[in-house]
C-alpha positions, -999 to +999 in steps of 0.1 A: +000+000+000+029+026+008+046+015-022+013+024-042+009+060-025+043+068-030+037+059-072+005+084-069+024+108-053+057+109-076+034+106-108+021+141-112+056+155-110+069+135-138+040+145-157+045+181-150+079+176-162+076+158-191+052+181-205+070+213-202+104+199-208+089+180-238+072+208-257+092+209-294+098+243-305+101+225-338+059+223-338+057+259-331+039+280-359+035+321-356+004+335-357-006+366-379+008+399-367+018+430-382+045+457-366+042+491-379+070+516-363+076+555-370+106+569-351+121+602-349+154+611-333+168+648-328+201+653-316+220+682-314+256+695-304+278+722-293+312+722-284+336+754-277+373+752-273+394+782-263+432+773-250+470+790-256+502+770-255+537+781-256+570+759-266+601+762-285+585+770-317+559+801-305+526+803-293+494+786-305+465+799-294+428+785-307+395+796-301+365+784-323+328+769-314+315+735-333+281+731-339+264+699-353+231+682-355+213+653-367+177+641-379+165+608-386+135+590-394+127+556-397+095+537-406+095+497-400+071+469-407+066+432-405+037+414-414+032+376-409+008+356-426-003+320-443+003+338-476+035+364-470+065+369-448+085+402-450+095+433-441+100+471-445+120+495-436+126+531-444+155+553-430+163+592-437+189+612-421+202+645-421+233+658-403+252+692-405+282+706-390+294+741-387+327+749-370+342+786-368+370+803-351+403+811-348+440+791-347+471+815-342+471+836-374+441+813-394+403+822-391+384+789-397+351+790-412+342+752-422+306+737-433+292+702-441+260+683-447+251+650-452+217+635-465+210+604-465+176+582-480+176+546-476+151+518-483+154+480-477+124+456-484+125+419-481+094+396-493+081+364-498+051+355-514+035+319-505+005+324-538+013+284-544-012+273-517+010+248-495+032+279-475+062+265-489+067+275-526+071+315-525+083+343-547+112+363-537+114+405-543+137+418-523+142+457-535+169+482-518+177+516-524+199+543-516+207+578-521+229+601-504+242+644-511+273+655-495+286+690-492+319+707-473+327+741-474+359+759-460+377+794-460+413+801-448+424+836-446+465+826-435+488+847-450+516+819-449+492+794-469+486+798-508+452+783-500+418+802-490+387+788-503+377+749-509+349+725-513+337+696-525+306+679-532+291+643-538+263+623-549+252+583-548+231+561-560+222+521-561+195+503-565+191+465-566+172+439-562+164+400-556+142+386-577+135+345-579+114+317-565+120+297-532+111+268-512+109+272-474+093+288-442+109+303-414+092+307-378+105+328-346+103+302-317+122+330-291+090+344-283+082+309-274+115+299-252+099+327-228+068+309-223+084+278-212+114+295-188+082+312-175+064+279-168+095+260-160+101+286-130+070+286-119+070+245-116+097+249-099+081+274-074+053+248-067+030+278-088+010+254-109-014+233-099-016+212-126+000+202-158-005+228-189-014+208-223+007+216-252-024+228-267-023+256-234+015+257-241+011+264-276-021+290-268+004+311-243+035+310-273+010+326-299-002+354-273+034+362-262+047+367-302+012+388-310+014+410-282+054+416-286+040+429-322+024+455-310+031+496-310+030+518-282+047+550-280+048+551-241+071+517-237+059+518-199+022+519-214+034+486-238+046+465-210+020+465-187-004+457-217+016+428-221+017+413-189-018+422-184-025+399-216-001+374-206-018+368-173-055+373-180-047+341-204-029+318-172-055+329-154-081+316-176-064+283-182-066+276-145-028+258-144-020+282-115-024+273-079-023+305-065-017+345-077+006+359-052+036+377-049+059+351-062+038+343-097+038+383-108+077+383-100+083+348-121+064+364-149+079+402-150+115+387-143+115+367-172+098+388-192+117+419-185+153+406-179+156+372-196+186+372-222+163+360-252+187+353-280+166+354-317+161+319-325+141+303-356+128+270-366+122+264-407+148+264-441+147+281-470+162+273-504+160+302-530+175+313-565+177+340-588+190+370-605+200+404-591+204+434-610+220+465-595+233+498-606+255+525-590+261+558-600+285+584-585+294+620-590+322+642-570+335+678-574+357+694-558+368+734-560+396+755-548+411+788-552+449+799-546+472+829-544+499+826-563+526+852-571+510+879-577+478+861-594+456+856-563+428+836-578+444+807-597+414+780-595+412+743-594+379+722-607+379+686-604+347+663-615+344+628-615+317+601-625+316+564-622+283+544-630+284+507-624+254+480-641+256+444-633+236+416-632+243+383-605+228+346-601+224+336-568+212+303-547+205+304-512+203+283-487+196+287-450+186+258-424+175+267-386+168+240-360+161+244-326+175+206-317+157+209-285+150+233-258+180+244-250+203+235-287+198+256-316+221+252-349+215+274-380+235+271-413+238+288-445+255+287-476+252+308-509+268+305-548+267+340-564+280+346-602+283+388-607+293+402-641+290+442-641+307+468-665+329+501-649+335+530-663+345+559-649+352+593-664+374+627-649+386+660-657+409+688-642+404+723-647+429+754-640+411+791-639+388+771-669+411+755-688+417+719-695+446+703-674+438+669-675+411+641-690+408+608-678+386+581-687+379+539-681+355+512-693+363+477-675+339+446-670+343+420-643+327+385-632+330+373-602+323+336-582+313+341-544+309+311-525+298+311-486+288+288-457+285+293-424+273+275-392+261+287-352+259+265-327+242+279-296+234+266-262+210+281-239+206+266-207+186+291-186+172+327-194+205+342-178+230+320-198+239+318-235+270+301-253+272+305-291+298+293-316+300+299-353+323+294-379+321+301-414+346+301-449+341+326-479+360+326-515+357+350-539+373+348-574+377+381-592+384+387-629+390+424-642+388+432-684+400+470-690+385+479-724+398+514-724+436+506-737+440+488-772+459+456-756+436+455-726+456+446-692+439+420-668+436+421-629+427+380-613+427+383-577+420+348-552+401+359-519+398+333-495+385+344-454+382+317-424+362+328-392+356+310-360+344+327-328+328+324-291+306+343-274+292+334-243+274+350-213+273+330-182+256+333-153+272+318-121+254+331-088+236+365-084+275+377-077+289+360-099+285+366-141+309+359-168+311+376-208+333+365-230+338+373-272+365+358-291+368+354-327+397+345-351+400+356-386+427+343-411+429+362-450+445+353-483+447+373-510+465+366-542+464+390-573+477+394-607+478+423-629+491+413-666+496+446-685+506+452-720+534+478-735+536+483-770+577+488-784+585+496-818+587+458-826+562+440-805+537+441-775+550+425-741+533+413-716+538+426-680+529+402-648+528+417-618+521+394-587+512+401-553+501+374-525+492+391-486+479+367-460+464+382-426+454+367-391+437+387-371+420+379-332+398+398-305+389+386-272+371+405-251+367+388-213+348+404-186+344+385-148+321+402-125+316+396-090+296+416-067+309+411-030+278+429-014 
C-alpha cells in the first residue's frame, strides 16, 4: 500500500515535467501579426574650445565653437501571414556641421551636410497554396548628397577657399522563387522558462497541455508585435494579456507575490537570443546599378595672381547583373540547442567605367577616362551553434569560410591589361554569457579571422617591334583575433 501511494504521489511530478520539458519548439507555428514603427530622433551639439600653448617653436593659441546636429527618421514593418512573410524598412537622415574660429594667425570657417535616404524591403510570397513555394522580391535603395565648405584667410598658406561635393546612388534587387518557411520560436522559449520557474516554485497546480503551451506561445509573439509609444504603457499591456490568459487556463495554484515576479523577471530581464525554426532554399538574378558624381573646388594665391582656381569632377556608374542560390537551415534541436546554417553561390558580371577631368582658372589640365567589366564567383557557408541553458546564460559558436574569385577586363587601352585576384576568409568565434550566482556573471567574445589574397595584374606595353606582356604578382595573407573577457563579482 505505501509503495502504491508513494507511485501516486511521484506521478504528477513526472508528468508536469515531461510536459513542459517535452514541448518541441520544432511544432511551433506564428500567428498573424503585423508591426508598424515611426521613429524620430533629434540630436544636437555644441562644443567650444578656447586654450593657448607656448614651446620652442611660438605660441598657439585657438578659439573656435563646433556646432552639429542630426535628424533621422525611420519607418518599420513586418507582417506575418499564411500567404506572405516580409518586411519594411525606411530610414532618412540629415546631419550638419558648422565649425568657426580662430587658430594662431588662421580664421576657420568650415561647413558640411550629409543627406542620406535609404530603403530596404525583403518579401516572400506563399501564392502556391501549400506555405512553402514562394516568390522572392527583395528591392533596396539608396541615395545620399554630400557638401563641405571651407575658408582660410592665413597669409603663410597659398590656399583660401575649398569644397567639394558628392552624390550616390544604387539600387538592386532580388528577384527568384523559393522553397521554405521560417518561424520565430524566441517568443516561445519565454513561455516555457516562465512555466519552467514557476514548476519549480510549486506555482501550478496542474500540468498545462501543449495545446495551453502552444495558446500562451502565440499570445506572447502577438502581443510583442504591437506599438505603443509610451514603452511603460506597452509592458504592462503585455503582462496584463499574458496573465489574464494563465489565469483563464486555471494551471496556476495560486496569484501571489511570487507568480507576478516569475512572470515580470522573465519577461523583462531574460537574455532571449533570436532563435528560428524552418529552411529556405532560393535562387535567382539580381540586378543593380551605381552611380556616383564628385566635385571638388579651390582657389589659390599665387605670385601675384591671387585667384588661380582648381575644378575637379568625376563620374563612375556601375550595371551588373548576378545569379544567386541560397540556402539557409535553422533547427532548434531541442529546448535548449539551436544550430543554423547557411551557404550561398553567387555569379556577378557588371561593366565600370568611370570618367574625370581637371580644370585650371577654366582651362583643360587633365582628361581621364575607363570602361572595364568584371565576373566574379562568391561562395559562402557558415554554421552557429548555440546553447541556452537558462534565461541568464547563453553560449554561441559559429564558424564560417568565404571565396571570392575576381576577374577584371580593362577595355579602355587597345591591348587590354587583366587584374585575377583569389580571396579566400576563415572565421571561427565564441561568445558566451554565463551566469554563475547573483555575484557571480561571466562575458566573453573571441573570434579568429585568417585572409588570403593573391592578385595578378598582366599589363601590355607596346615597343616599336612588339607588344610585351607585364605580370605583376602580389600574395598578402592576414590573421587577425579579438577577445574580449569580462568577470564580475559583486561582494555585497
Amino acid at each position: 500500500m505505501k509503495r502504491l501511494i508513494l507511485v501516486l504521489a511521484l506521478t504528477p511530478c513526472f508528468q508536469l515535467n515531461g510536459q513542459i520539458d517535452s514541448f518541441d519548439l520544432k511544432t511551433i507555428k506564428n500567428p498573424k501579426f503585423k508591426l508598424n514603427l515611426l521613429e524620430f530622433n533629434v540630436n544636437l551639439r555644441q562644443h567650444s574650445n578656447s586654450g593657448i600653448s607656448d614651446n620652442s617653436g611660438g605660441t598657439t593659441t585657438e578659439n573656435y565653437d563646433d556646432i552639429n546636429g542630426t535628424f533621422s527618421t525611420r519607418y518599420y514593418s513586418v507582417l506575418n501571414s499564411e500567404q506572405y512573410q516580409g518586411n519594411q524598412n525606411t530610414q532618412i537622415s540629415v546631419s550638419g556641421d558648422r565649425v568657426s574660429g580662430q587658430i594662431t594667425n588662421r580664421d576657420i570657417n568650415r561647413q558640411s551636410f550629409i543627406g542620406r535616404l535609404q530603403h530596404t524591403s525583403q518579401n516572400r510570397f506563399y501564392f502556391f497554396g501549400d506555405q512553402l513555394q514562394h516568390i522572392v522580391i527583395n528591392p533596396s535603395a539608396s541615395t545620399s548628397y554630400s557638401e563641405n565648405k571651407q575658408s582660410n584667410n592665413d597669409v603663410t598658406n597659398p590656399w583660401i577657399f575649398g569644397g567639394s561635393s558628392e552624390r550616390r546612388a544604387q539600387l538592386n534587387a532580388e528577384i527568384g522563387y523559393g522553397l521554405g518557411r521560417v518561424e520565430n520560436v524566441s517568443d516561445a522559449r519565454i513561455v516555457l522558462f516562465i512555466l519552467d520557474d514557476l514548476r519549480k516554485e510549486g506555482l501550478l497546480n496542474r500540468e498545462p497541455t501543449l495545446e495551453e503551451i502552444d495558446a500562451i506561445s502565440d499570445l506572447t509573439i502577438y502581443v510583442k508585435n504591437q506599438r505603443f509609444f509610451d514603452s511603460r504603457i506597452k509592458r504592462i499591456y503585455e503582462l496584463k494579456s499574458i496573465d489574464s490568459l494563465l489565469q483563464s487556463q486555471g494551471i496556476l495554484k495560486k496569484d501571489d507575490v511570487a507568480y507576478h515576479t516569475i512572470l515580470q523577471d522573465n519577461w523583462n530581464y531574460s537574455v532571449n537570443k533570436f532563435r528560428q525554426i524552418g529552411w529556405l532554399l532560393q535562387i535567382g538574378f539580381k540586378p543593380s546599378t551605381f552611380f556616383r558624381e564628385s566635385e571638388s573646388t579651390a582657389d589659390f594665391k599665387v605670385g601675384s595672381n591671387p585667384h588661380l582656381s582648381s575644378n575637379d569632377k568625376s563620374e563612375s556608374i556601375s550595371n551588373g547583373i548576378a545569379l544567386f542560390t541560397k540556402y539557409n537551415w535553422f533547427s532548434p534541436i531541442s529546448q535548449v540547442l539551436q544550430n543554423d546554417i547557411s551557404a550561398g553561390i553567387e555569379v556577378l558580371a557588371n561593366n565600370n567605367r568611370t570618367n574625370s577631368t581637371a580644370l585650371q582658372d577654366g582651362n583643360l589640365f587633365n582628361q581621364l577616362s575607363n570602361n572595364s567589366d568584371n565576373i566574379s564567383y562568391r561562395i559562402n557557408v557558415r554554421d552557429n551553434f548555440g546553447i541556452y541553458p537558462t534565461n541568464r546564460t547563453y553560449i554561441s559558436l559559429y564558424g564560417g569560410a568565404s571565396l571570392a574569385l575576381n576577374s577584371t577586363l580593362n577595355n579602355q587601352l587597345p591591348l587590354a591589361p587583366i587584374q585575377e585576384s583569389i580571396n579566400l576568409n576563415l572565421q571561427t568565434g565564441l561568445e558566451t554569457y554565463y551566469y554563475f550566482s547573483p555575484q557571480l556573471r561571466l562575458s566573453c567574445y573571441y573570434n579568429v579571422n585568417y585572409g588570403s589574397r593573391e592578385s595578378e595584374n598582366v599589363a601590355v606595353t607596346i615597343s616599336q617591334f612588339a607588344a610585351n606582356p607585364k605580370s605583376d604578382y602580389n600574395r598578402n595573407i592576414t590573421w587577425t583575433s579579438n577577445l574580449q573577457l569580462a568577470l564580475t563579482y559583486k561582494l555585497f
